[in-house]
C-alpha positions as CSV (number, residue, x, y, z in Angstrom):
1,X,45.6,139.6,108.3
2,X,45.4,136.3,106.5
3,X,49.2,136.9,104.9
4,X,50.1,138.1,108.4
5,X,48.9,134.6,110.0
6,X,50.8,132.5,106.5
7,X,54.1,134.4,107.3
8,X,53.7,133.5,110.8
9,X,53.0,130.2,110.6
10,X,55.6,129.7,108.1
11,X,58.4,131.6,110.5
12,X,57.0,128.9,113.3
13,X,57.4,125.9,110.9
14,X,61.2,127.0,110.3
15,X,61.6,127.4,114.1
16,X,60.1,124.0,114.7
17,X,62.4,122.4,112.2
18,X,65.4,124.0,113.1
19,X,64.4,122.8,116.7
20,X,63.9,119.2,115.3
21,X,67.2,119.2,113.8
22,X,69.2,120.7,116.8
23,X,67.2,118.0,118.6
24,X,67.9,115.0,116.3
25,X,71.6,116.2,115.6
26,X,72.4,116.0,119.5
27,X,70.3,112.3,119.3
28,X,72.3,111.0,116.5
29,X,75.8,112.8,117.7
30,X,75.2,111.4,121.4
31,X,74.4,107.5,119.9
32,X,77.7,107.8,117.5
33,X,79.7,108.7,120.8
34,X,78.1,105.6,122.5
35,X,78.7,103.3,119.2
36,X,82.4,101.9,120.6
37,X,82.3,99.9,117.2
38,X,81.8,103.3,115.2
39,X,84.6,104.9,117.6
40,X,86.8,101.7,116.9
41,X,86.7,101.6,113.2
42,X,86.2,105.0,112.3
43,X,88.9,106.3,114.3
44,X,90.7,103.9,116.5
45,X,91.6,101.2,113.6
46,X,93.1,104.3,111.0
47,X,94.9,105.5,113.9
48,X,96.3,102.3,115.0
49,X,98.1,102.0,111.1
50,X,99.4,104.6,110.9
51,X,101.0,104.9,114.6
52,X,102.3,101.5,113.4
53,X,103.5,102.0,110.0
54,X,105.0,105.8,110.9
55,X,106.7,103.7,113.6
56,X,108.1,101.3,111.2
57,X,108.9,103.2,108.5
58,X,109.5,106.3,110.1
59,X,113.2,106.0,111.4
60,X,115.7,107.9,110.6
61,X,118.4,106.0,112.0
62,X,120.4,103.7,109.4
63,X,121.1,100.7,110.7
64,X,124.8,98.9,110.2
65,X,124.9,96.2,107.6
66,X,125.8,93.0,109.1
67,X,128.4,91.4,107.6
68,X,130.8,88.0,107.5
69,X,134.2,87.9,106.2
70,X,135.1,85.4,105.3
71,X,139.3,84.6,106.0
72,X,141.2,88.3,105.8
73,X,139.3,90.8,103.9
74,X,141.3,93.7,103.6
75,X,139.0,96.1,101.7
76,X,136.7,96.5,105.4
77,X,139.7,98.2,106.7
78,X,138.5,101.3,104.6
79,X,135.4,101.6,105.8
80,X,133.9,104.2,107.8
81,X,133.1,103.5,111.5
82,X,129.2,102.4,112.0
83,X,129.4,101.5,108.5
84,X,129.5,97.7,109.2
85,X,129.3,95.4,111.8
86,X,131.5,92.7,111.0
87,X,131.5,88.6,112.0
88,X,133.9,86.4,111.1
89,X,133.6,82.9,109.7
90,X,135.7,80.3,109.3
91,X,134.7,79.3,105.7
92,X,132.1,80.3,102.9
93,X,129.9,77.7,104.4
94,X,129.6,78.3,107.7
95,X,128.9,82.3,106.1
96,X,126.5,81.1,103.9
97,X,125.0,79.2,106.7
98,X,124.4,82.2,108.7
99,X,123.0,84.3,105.5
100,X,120.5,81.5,105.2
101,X,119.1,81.7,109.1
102,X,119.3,86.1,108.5
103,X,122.3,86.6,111.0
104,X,123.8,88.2,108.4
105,X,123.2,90.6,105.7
106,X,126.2,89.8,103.4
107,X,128.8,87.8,103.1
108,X,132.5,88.8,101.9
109,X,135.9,87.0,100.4
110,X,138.4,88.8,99.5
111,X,140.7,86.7,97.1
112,X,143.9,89.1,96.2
113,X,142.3,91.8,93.8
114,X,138.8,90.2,93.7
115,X,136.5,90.8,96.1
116,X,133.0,88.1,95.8
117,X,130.3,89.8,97.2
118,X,126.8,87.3,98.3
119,X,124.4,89.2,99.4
120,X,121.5,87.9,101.7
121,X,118.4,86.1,99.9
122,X,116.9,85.9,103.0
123,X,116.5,89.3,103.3
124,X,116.5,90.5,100.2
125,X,116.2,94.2,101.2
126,X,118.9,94.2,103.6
127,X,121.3,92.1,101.0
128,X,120.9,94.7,98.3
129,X,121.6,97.5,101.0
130,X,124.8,96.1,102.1
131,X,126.0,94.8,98.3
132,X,125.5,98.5,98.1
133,X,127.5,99.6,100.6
134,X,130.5,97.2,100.3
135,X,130.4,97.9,96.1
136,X,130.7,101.8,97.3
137,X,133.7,100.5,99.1
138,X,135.2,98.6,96.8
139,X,134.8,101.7,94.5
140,X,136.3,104.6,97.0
141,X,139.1,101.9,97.2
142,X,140.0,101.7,93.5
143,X,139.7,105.9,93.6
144,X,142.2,105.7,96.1
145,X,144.4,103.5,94.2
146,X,144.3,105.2,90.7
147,X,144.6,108.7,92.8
148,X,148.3,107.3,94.4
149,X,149.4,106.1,90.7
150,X,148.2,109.6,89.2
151,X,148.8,112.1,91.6
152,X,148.3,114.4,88.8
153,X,144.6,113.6,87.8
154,X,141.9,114.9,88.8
155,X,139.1,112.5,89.6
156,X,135.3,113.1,89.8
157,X,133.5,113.8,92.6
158,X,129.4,113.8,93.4
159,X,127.9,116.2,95.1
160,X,123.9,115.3,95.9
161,X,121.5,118.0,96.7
162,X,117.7,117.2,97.8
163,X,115.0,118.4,95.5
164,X,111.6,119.5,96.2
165,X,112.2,119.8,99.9
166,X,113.9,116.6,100.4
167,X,113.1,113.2,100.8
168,X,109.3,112.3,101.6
169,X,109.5,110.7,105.0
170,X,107.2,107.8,105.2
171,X,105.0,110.3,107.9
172,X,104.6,112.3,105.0
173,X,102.3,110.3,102.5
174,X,101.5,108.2,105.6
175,X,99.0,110.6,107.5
176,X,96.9,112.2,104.5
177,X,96.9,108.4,103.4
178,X,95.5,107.0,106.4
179,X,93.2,109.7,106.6
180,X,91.7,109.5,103.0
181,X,90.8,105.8,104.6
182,X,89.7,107.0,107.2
183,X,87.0,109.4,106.1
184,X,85.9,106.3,103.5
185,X,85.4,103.9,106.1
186,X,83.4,106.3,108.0
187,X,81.2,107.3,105.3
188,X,80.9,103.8,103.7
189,X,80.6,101.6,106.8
190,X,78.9,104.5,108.3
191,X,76.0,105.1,105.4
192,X,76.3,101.1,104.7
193,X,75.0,100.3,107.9
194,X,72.7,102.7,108.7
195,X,70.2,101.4,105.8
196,X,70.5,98.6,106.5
197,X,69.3,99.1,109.9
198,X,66.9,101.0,108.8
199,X,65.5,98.9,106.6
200,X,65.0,96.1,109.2
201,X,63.6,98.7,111.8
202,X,61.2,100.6,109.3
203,X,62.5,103.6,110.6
204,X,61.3,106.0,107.8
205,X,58.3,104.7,108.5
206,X,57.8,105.7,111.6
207,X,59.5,108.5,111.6
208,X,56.1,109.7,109.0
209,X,54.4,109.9,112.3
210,X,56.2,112.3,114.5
211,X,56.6,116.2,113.6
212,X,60.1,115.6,112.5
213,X,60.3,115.4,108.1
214,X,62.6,112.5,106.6
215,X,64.5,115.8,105.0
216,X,65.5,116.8,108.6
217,X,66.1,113.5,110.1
218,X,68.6,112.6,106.9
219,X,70.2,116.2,107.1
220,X,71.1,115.8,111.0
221,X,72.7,112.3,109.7
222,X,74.6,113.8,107.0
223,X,75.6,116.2,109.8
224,X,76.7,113.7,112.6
225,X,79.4,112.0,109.6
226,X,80.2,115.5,108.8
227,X,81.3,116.5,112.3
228,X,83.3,113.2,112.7
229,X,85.2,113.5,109.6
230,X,86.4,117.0,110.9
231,X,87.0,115.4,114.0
232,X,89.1,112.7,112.5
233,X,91.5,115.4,110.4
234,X,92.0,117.2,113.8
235,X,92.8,113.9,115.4
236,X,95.2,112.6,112.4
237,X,96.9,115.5,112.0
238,X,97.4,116.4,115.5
239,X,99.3,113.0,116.3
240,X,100.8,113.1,112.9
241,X,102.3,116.7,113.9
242,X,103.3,116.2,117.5
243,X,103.9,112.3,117.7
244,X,106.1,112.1,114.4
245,X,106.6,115.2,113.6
246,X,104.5,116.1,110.4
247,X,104.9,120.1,109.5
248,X,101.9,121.5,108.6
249,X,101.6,124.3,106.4
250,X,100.0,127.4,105.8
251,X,97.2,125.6,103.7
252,X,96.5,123.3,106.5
253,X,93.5,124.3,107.1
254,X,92.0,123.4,103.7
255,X,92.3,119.9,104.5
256,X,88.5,120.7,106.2
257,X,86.8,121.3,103.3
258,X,88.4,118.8,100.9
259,X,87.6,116.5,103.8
260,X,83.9,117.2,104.0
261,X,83.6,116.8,99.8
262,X,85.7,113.8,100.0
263,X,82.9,112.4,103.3
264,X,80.3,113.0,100.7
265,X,81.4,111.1,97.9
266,X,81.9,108.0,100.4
267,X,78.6,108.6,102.2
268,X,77.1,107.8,98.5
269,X,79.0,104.5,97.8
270,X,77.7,103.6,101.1
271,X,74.1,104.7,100.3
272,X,74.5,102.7,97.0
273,X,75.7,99.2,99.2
274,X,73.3,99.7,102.0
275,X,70.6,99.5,99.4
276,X,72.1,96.1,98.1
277,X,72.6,94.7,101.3
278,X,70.0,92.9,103.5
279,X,71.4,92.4,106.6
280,X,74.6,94.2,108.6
281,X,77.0,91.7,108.2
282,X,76.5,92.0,104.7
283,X,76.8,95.3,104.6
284,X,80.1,95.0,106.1
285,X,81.6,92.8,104.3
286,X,80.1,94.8,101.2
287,X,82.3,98.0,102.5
288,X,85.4,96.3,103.3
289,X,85.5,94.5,99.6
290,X,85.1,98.4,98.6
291,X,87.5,100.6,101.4
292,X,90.7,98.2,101.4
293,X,91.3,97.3,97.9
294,X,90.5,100.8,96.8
295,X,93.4,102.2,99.9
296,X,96.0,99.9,98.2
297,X,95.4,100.8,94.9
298,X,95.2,104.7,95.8
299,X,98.6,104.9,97.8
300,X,97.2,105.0,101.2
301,X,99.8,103.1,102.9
302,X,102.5,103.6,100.4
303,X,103.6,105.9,97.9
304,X,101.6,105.2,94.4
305,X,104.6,105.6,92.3
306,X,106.0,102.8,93.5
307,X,102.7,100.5,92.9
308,X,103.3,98.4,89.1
309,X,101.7,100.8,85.9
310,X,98.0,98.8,86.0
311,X,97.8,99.4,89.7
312,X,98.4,103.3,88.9
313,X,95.8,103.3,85.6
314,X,93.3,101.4,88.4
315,X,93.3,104.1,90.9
316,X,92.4,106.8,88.6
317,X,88.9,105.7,89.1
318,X,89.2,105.7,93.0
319,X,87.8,108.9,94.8
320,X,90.7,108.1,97.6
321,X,93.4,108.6,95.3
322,X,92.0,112.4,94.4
323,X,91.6,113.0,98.4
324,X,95.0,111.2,99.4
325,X,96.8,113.7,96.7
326,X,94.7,117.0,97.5
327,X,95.1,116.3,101.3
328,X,99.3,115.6,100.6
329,X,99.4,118.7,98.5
330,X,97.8,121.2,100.9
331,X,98.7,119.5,104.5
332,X,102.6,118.6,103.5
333,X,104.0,120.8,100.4
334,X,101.9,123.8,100.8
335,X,100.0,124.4,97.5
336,X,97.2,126.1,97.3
337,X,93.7,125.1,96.4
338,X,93.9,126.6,92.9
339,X,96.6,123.9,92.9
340,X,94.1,120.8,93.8
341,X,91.1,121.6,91.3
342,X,91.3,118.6,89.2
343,X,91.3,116.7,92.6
344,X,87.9,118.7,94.1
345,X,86.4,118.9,90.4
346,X,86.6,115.2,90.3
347,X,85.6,114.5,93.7
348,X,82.6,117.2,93.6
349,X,81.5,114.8,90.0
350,X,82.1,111.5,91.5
351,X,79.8,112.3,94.6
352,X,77.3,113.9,92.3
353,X,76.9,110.7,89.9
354,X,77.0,107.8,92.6
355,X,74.3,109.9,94.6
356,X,72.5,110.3,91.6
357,X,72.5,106.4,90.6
358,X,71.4,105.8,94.0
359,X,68.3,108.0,94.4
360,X,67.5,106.3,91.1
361,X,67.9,102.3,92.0
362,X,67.5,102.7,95.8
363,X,64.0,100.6,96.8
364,X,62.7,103.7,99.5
365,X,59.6,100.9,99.4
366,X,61.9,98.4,102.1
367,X,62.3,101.8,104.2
């Protein structure tokens, strides 16, 4: 009888807590939908960049190069329509007058066989592009010279195939990127800020006096970022795919998981600030001196390679950089997760550590 009453009474105390955190998970879920800060930052703000930097980088269209000519420039009667959109000037200074307020991207003299060339240093990008484009002419030009003086010759010709699938559009690095920050400002700012508060509220505390445990009120937390992180992949990846059109592939759904270990390891950074901080704006200045230098060192808004060598040795320590290349490698070229172990191994060991160093310096005394 008496084991027959402990297995009951155990079977009820599971009910009860399962109760208590379907009860506190609705609580918690309901006040995260309410937070419009929490909905701004955590979803909003991510979205916003990369709407904005997908719009901006995202074009496909190439743009002609603007361009002065100086007196009669003969060489710009090869080019290929659309190429160039040509100005004339009446000198070199009234061209190099229009370089310098960016009506123009180059500037071009032709003097008999020489051809001077002065690219924009106002916009230096532009410039290079069209001292790129009038060189190629310049070149296709001289082919065609050599080619009438030796009909016999052959001449070399490129031929320029794409490799790996083509060109990474900026949509492409952009949206598993933007979502690695994402997820990290959700579980820093998220975890950051709820200590804090609880710290100032005594909330623990309290929380010792009504049937629910401290284990179920922290699991239903845990659960709430959980939930939203999932919730952000399905929103990132559904504007990413219909808005600028992202191809998913087969491994897609894998993002989920990788998403959830990556929530994790930011949930503990936050644990580890929150106990730091004192008061909320604290807190939050705390998490933004640890989210935005770690998205520009991990190639969230740009591709790393292209960040300078110490920037790259940097964000090997960053648990962004191992999400932003899992996420890229299962969501945009298809590999498999065998294929992103390193990334989850080091995730999985980064989460484990900084939660570890936080159970062991957090004060649960101010709670």
């Amino acid at each position: 009888m008496s084991l027959d009453t402990a297995e009951a009474r155990t079977e009820r105390a599971e009910r009860a807590g399962g109760r208590a955190y379907l009860s506190l998970f609705k609580a918690l879920g309901r006040g995260w939908i309410r937070d419009r800060s929490q909905i701004f930052f955590t979803i909003l703000l991510p979205l916003m960049f990369m709407v904005l930097l997908a719009s901006v980088f995202g074009s496909g269209d190439t743009a002609a190069s603007r361009i002065v000519a100086v007196g009669d420039v003969a060489v710009l009667e090869g080019a290929d329509e659309g190429e160039f959109t040509v100005t004339e000037a009446a000198d070199l200074d009234a061209a190099l007058a229009m370089l310098r307020e960016g009506d123009a991207d180059a500037a071009v003299v032709q003097d008999g066989s020489t051809v001077r060339i002065y690219p924009s240093g106002t916009s230096s990008t532009s410039g290079a592009i069209a001292e790129g484009r009038l060189s190629a002419l310049v070149d296709d030009v001289n082919v065609e010279v050599l080619s009438a003086a030796a009909p016999g010759e052959p001449v070399l010709a490129t031929e320029v195939e794409e490799a790996d699938g083509g060109a990474l559009q900026p949509i492409q690095y952009l949206a598993p990127g933007i979502l690695a920050w994402g997820v990290a400002i959700s579980g820093v700012f998220g975890a950051a800020g709820t200590i804090v508060d609880w710290k100032r509220d005594k909330l623990l505390r309290r929380l010792r006096l009504t049937p629910a445990s401290v284990r179920t009120f922290l699991g239903a937390k845990v659960s709430v970022n959980l939930v939203v992180a999932l919730g952000q992949t399905a929103v990132f990846l559904t504007v990413a795919a219909l808005g600028f059109g992202l191809r998913l592939s087969a491994w897609t759904w894998f993002a989920a998981p990788l998403v959830l270990l990556g929530t994790l390891a930011f949930l503990a950074i936050g644990v580890v600030i929150g106990g730091i901080a004192q008061t909320s704006p604290a807190a939050a200045g705390l998490s933004n001196l640890v989210t935005m230098p770690m998205a520009f060192v991990s190639g969230a808004f740009y591709p790393l390679a292209l960040s300078p060598q110490w920037v790259q040795w940097i964000s090997y320590a960053s648990p962004m950089r191992y999400l932003n290349e899992a996420l890229q490698s299962v969501v945009v070229y298809g590999e498999p997760p065998s294929a992103v172990l390193p990334q989850i191994g080091f995730l999985a060991a980064f989460a484990a550590v900084v939660a570890f160093v936080s159970w062991k310096t957090f004060k649960f005394d101010e709670l």
